[in-house]
C-alpha positions in Angstrom: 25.5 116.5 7.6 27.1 116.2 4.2 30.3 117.3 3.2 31.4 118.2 -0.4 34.6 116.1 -1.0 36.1 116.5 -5.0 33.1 117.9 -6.0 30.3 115.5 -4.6 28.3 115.0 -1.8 29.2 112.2 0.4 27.6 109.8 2.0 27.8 108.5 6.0 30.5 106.0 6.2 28.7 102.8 7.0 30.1 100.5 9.5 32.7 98.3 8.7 31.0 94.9 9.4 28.3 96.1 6.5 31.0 97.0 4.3 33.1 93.8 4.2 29.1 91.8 3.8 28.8 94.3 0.9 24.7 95.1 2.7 22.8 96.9 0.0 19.7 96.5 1.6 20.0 96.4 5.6 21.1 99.4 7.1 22.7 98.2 10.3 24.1 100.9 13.1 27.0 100.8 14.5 25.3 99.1 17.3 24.0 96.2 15.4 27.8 95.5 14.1 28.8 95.0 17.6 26.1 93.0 19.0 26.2 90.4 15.7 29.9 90.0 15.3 31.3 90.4 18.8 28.4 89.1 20.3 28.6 85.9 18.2 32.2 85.2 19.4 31.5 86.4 22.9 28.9 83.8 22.3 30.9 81.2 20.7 33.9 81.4 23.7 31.0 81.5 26.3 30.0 77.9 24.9 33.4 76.4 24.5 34.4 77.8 27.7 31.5 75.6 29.2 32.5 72.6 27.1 29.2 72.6 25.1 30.6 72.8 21.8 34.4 71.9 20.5 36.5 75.5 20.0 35.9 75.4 16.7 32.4 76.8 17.1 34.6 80.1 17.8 35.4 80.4 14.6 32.3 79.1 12.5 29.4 81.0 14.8 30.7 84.2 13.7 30.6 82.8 9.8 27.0 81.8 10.4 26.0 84.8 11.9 27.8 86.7 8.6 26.1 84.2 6.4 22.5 84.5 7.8 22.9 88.7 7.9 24.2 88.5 3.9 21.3 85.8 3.2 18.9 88.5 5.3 19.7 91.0 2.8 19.4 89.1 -0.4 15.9 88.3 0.6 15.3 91.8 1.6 16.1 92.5 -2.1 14.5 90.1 -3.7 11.3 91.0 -1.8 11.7 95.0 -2.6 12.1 94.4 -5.9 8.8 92.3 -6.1 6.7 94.3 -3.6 
C-alpha cells in the first residue's frame, strides 16, 4: 500500500543489497538479497574452510557475485531499451 509522505506517493523500500548496486532494472526480493550475498560468503567460508581455495576467496566471491548481478542489469537495460 502507498503512503503519502510530504505530499507524494512513495514507493516500497527496495532491499538494501539492490540499493548499494544502484539495480534499475532487476527487481530482486528480499529473498534474493540473502541468498546472493550471504549465500556467496556462506559459500566462500564453506570452500576455505575445506582448504579448496586461499581465504581470500571470502572476500572476492561476494565482489563477483555483486559484479555479475550489476553486469545482469546493465544487460537487462540495454536489451529493454532495444526490444
Amino acid at each position: 500500500m502507498s503512503e503519502y509522505r510530504h505530499g507524494r506517493v512513495s514507493r516500497p523500500r527496495r532491499p538494501w543489497y539492490a540499493r548499494v548496486l544502484h539495480l534499475k532494472h532487476l527487481y530482486l526480493s528480499n529473498v534474493w538479497c540473502v541468498v546472493l550475498f550471504e549465500g556467496s560468503i556462506a559459500l566462500a567460508v564453506l570452500m576455505a574452510l575445506t582448504e579448496l581455495v586461499s581465504w581470500w576467496v571470502v572476500l572476492l566471491l561476494p565482489l563477483a557475485v555483486a559484479g555479475m548481478v550489476k553486469l545482469n542489469d546493465l544487460i537487462a537495460g540495454t536489451l529493454e531499451r532495444h526490444g
